[in-house]
N, C-alpha and C positions, 0 to 999 in steps of 0.2 A: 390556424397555424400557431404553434407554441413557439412561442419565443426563448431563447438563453438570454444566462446573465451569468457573468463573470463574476468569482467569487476569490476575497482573502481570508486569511487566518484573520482572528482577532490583534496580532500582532502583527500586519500589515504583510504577510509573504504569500506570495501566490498558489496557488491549489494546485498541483501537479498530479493529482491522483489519488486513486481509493487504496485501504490497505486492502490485501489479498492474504490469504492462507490457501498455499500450493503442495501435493504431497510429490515427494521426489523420493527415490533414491540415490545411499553415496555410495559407490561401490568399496568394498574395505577387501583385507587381502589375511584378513585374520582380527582373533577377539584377544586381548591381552589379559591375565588371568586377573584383574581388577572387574571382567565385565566392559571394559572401555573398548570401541572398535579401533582398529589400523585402517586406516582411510590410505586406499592408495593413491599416487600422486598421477598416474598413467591413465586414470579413466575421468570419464564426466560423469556427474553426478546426473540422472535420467527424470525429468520432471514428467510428472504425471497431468497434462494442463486440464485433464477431463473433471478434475477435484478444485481446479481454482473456484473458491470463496468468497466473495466477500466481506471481509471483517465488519461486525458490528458489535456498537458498545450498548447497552440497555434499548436495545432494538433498532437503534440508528446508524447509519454506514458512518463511516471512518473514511474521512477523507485528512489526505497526509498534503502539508505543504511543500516549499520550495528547500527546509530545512531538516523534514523530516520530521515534525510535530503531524501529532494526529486531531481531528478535530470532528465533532458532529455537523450537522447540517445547522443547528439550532445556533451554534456558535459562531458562524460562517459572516463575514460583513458583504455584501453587496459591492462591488466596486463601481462609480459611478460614471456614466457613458459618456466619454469623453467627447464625442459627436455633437450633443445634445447640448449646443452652445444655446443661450439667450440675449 
């Protein structure tokens, strides 16, 4: 049986998750003659979840803190098992 461990940023904030790259669309309602879309205000934007990613940086996942910092697994501290009195 594999065990977990709870993991920090090196800056002490909690791992809430991996990055993701998702394709969506936004619905627009016309192109402005710059090339820039009019994004209308009446629709949702339609995410595609079959395309969700996982981000990685030089082969390694991307795990995002409690602030929003992105972090590899290599960078990660260990948090220690509070259980695990002596």
């Amino acid at each position: 049986m594999s065990s977990t461990t709870t993991y920090r940023s090196p800056n002490g904030h909690s791992i809430v998750g991996t990055a993701e790259v998702i394709l969506a669309t936004a619905p627009i309602s016309g192109i402005n003659a710059d090339g820039t879309p009019i994004y209308t205000s009446w629709a949702s934007t339609e995410v595609d979840w079959d395309t969700q990613e996982t981000v990685k940086r030089d082969g390694k996942i991307l795990f995002v803190d409690e602030e929003g910092d992105e972090w590899t697994f290599d960078q990660l501290v260990p948090e220690e098992d509070s259980d695990a009195s002596g």
